[in-house]
N, C-alpha and C positions, 0 to 999 in steps of 0.2 A: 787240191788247189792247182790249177793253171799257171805256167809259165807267167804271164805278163800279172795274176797275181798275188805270186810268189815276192814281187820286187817290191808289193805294196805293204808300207809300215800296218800293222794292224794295230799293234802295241796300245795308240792313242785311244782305240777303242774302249779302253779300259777304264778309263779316263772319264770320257763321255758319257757313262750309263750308270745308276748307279746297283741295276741287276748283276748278275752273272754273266760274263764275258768268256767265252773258250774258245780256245786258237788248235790249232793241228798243233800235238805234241802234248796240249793241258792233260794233267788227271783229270778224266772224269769227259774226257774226249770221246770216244767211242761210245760211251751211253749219251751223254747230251746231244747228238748229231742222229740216233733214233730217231726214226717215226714208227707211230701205231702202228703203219703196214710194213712188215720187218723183212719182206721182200726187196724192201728196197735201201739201198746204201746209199742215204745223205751224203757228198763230201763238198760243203758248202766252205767260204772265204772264214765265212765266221758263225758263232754261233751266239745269240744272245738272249739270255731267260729276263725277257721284261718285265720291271713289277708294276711299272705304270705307264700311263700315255708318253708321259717326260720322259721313256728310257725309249720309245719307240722313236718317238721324233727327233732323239740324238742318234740313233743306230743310221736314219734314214740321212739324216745331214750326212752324217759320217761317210756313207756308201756313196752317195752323189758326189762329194767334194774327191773321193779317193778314185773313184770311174767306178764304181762297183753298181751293181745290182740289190737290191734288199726284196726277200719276199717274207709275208708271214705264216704265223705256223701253230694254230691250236693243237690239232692232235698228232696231223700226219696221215689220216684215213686217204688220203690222195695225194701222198707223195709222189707216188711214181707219174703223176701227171709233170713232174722236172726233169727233165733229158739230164739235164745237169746242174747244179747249185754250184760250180767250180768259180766263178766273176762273183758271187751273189751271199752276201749277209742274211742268214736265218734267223729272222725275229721268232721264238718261243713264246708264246703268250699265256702260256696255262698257268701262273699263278693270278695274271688278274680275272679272280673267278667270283668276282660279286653280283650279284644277283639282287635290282632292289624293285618290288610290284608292287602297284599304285591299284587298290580293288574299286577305287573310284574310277580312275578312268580305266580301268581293265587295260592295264598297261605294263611293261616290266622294263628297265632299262637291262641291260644285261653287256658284259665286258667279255672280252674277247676270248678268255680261257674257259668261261664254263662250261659244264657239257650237258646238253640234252636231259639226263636223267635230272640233274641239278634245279635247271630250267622247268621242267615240271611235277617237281614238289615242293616248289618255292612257289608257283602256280596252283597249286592244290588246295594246299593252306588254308586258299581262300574262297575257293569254289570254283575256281579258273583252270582253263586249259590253254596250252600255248601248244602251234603245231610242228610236231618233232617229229624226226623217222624213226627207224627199224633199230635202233641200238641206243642204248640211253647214254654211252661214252663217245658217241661224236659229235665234235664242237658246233654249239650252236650256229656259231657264223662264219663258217665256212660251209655249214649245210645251206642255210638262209643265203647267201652270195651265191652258193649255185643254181638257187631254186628253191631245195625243199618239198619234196615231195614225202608226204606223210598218210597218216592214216584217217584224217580227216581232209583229205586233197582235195575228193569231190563234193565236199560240203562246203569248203571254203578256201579252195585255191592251196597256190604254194603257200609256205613259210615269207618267203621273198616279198609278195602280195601285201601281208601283213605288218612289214617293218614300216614304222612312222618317221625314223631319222635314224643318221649314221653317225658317229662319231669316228672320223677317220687324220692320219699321217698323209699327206700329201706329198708330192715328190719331193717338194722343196724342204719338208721338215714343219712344215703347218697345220699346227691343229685345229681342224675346223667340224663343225655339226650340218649338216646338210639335211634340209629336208622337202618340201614340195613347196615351199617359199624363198629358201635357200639355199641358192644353187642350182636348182631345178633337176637340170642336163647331167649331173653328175649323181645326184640323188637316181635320178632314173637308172644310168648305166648298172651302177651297184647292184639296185637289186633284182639278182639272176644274172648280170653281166658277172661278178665273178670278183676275185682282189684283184684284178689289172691296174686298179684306177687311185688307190692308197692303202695304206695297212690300217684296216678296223680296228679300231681301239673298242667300240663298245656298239649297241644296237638299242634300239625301242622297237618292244614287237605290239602290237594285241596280243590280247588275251580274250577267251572268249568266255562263257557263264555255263562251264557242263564241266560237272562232279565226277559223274562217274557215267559207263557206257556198257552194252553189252558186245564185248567185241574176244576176239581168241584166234585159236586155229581146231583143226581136225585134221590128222594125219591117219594116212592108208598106206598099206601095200603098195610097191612099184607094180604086180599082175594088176590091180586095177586104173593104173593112170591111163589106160585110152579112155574108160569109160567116164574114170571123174572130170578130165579135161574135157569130155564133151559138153558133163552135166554140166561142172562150174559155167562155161561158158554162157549157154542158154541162162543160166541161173542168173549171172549178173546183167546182162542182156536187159531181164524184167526190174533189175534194182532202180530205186530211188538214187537223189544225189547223197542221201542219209548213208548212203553204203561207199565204204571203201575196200576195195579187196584186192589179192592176188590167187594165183594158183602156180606151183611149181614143183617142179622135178627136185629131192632132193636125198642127201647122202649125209647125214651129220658122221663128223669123225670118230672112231674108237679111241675119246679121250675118257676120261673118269668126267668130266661135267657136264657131257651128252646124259640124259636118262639111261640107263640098261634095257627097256624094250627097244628105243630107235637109234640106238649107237653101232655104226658100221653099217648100218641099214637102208637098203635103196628105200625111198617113199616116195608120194606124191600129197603134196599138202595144201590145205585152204586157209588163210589167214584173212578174217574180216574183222570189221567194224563200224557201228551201225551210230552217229553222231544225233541222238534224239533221247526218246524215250528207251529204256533198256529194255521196258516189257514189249513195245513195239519191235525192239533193235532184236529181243528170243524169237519174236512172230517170224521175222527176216531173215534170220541167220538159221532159224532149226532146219531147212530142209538142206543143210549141206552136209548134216549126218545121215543121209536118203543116200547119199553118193555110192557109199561100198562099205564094209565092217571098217570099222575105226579101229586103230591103230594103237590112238589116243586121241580124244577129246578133250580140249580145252578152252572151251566155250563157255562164256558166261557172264556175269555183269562184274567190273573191275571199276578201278579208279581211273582216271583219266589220267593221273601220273604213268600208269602200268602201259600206257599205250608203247609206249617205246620198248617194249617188252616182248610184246604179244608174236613179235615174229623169230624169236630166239635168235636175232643175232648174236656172233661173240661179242663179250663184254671185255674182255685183254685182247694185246697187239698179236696179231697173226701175219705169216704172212701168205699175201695173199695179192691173186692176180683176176682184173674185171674186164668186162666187155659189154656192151651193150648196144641193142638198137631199139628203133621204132617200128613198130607195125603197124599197119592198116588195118588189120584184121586178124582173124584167127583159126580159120577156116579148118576141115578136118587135115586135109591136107598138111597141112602147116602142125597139127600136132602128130603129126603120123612122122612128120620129117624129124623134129625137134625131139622128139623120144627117142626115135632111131638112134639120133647122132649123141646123144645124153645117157644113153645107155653103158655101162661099162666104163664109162669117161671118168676122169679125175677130178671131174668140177663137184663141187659141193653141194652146190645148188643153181638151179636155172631158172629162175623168176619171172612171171608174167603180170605186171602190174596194170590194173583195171584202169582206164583214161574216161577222160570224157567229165559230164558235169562240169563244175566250176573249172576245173586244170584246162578246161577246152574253151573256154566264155573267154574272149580276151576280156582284159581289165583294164581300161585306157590308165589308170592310174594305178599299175600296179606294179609298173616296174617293167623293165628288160627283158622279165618272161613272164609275158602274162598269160600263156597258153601255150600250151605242146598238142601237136597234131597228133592223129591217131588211135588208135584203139587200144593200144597194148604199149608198155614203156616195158622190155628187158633187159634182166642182169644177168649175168652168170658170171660166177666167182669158182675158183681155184683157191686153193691153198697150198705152197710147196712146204709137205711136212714128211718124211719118212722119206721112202724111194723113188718119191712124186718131184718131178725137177720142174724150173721153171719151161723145159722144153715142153713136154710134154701137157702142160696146162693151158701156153698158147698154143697147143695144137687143139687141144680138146675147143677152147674158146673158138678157135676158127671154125672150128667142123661146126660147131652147132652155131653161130653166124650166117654160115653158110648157106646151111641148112634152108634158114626162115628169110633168104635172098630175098624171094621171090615176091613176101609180104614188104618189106623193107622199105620205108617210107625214104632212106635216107639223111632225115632226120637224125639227130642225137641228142639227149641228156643229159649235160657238164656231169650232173653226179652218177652217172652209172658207165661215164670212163675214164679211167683212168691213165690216158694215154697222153704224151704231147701232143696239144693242142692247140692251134690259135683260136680257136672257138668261132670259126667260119660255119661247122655244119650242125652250131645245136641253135642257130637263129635264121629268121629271112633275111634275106638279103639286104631289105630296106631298114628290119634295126640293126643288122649287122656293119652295115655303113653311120647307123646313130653310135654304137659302142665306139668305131674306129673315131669318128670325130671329137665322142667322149675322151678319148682316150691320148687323143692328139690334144687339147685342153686341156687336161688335167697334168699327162705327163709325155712332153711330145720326144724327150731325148731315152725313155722305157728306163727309167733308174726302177720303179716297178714292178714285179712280176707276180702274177698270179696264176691260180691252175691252167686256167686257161689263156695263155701269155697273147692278149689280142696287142695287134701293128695299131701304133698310131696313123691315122689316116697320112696321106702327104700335102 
């Protein structure tokens, strides 16, 4: 907590909600001010586990009226994107985790705590797919607000694309529903603009009509990643928009819930997903066991729920430090450099996510990101676990940043940084002047903050 709000009564806060309220000093202080990413040390004004929209739009009143800040908070997967939460009230949202789909209109409403995994086996049920990422534990909308890039991306766009209304907290403490009728400007910012604009109370996504898919990974040997990074390339090159994929350098930890073949283990691995026919999706996927001996193979026809699965991210809080750019391309060069510097490093993993297709089609109506440039979206993640410091992890993320300069669109992807941000270089310049104008409308004095804490215009 900060000097100037130290002098501010919080107490009332108590008062006003009628979730769980915690101040510096409550039991139960240091676990409720966690996020997922345990890298990071929350020390926000306040903390509040909301049980419903009526405790968020009291929190938000509350913070305005005292000079404070309010951001929200399903899991915490992007916390460290907060320099500070020292002015600013942390809304928790994860108990409102209901979940309610409409198989008629392939619809779901969904609230602001539930996660990913939740979201699609409540989807399932019916024969529907909703599109999620790489981990079934993070929160649907805070992924969906940054984008959403999943494994049906080039089939149909982000997550973001697909939201039909918002149910959001406004600066003032106003509960309102926004959709492409209502409100228009504000509807738009949201989706891909990010939380800047109010605290989501809840979402309407599509849903789409696919059961099940054949999709997986195949893992190799670190000796063979020049050669699978050349194949995979060429490989996806020839894909359909039916294919979603990456290829990536990677190192899973010596914990007991890695497998025992690839635990502590350099590799290089393929994660696809074919959004069609399964027998079609084995025709498309089988020659990425052509690449080098397998490792392990885990290819095959799944449920569509399983998709948040397929790329073995952790399912508990890590911590854990990200980096990411854009490429143009991916040229030999570019993997010759990115091996180099990935080699021996502390990063976990170095991700090269396949673009293009639908994530490249702008979508006049699709929201704030309706297309990322480029060929490649990367991640690379660290973990500070054992002798591994956080110095050494922003070293590692630099060197192989570095590295892939030269490809570097410049460009960025709200969800694969983690860093403070005004969110100037994951948009053009011309929606990046629509967000700041959003943003100057919606909430021009920033009582607001989201990951990527964009300026109200002047």
């Amino acid at each position: 907590m900060n000097a100037s709000t130290a002098a501010t009564d919080l107490q009332p806060l108590r008062s006003a909600v009628s979730g769980t309220v915690l101040l510096p000093g409550d039991e139960g202080w240091d676990l409720g001010r966690q996020a997922w990413n345990l890298a990071v040390d929350q020390m926000p004004a306040a903390v509040v586990f909301a049980d419903h929209a009526d405790d968020v739009a009291a929190a938000v009143r509350f913070a305005a009226e005292a000079g404070l800040r309010v951001t929200g908070q399903g899991t915490g997967h992007a916390a460290a994107t907060h320099e500070t939460l020292g002015d600013t009230v942390l809304v928790k949202t994860i108990r409102m985790a209901a979940v309610t789909v409409d198989p008629k209109a392939r619809t779901a409403r969904v609230e602001a705590g539930v996660l990913a995994g939740d979201l699609a086996a409540s989807a399932q049920e019916h024969g529907l797919a909703a599109v999620t990422g790489s981990s079934p534990d993070v929160g649907v909308i805070g992924f969906a607000l940054g984008g959403g890039l999943g494994w049906l991306g080039r089939s149909l766009g982000f997550a973001c694309n697909g939201i039909r209304a918002v149910e959001l907290v406004t600066a003032d403490g106003e509960q309102v529903r926004v959709d492409a009728d209502q409100r228009p400007d504000l509807f738009w910012a949201v989706r891909g603009g990010g939380g800047s604009f109010g605290i989501v109370t809840a979402i309407e996504v599509e849903l789409h009509p696919l059961a099940e898919l054949y999709a997986g990974g195949v893992m190799f040997d670190v000796e063979h990643a020049p050669g699978v990074f050349r194949a995979y390339r060429e490989w996806a090159r020839a894909q359909g928009t039916e294919v979603t994929s990456s290829v990536r350098f990677l190192t899973p930890p010596p914990i007991p819930d890695v497998p025992e073949p690839i635990r502590g283990r350099p590799l290089v691995a393929v994660t696809a997903a074919y959004a069609g026919d399964p027998a079609e999706g084995e025709r498309a996927l089988a020659p990425l066991r052509d690449f080098a001996p397998a490792v392990m193979d885990m290819l095959g026809v799944v449920p569509a729920a399983a998709l948040c699965r397929i790329h073995g991210d952790p399912e508990q809080p890590v911590p854990g430090l990200t980096g990411g750019v854009m490429l143009s391309e991916l040229p030999d060069e570019a993997i010759d450099a990115v091996l180099d510097a990935a080699a021996g490093s502390t990063l976990l993993q170095v991700d090269f996510r396949h673009l293009g297709g639908a994530l490249a089609e702008p979508d006049p109506d699709g929201g704030a990101l309706a297309a990322l440039p480029g060929a490649y979206a990367l991640s690379a993640v660290g973990a500070v676990m054992g002798p591994v410091t956080v110095e050494m992890v922003e070293a590692d993320l630099e060197k192989v940043i570095k590295a892939l300069q030269p490809w570097d669109t410049g460009a960025t992807y709200s969800n694969f940084n983690d860093r403070p941000s005004d969110g100037s270089s994951s948009f053009a310049v011309e929606e990046y002047e629509r967000l700041r104008s959003a943003k100057a409308q919606a909430d021009p004095q920033r009582v607001i903050r989201g990951a990527q804490d964009i300026q109200p215009a002047a």
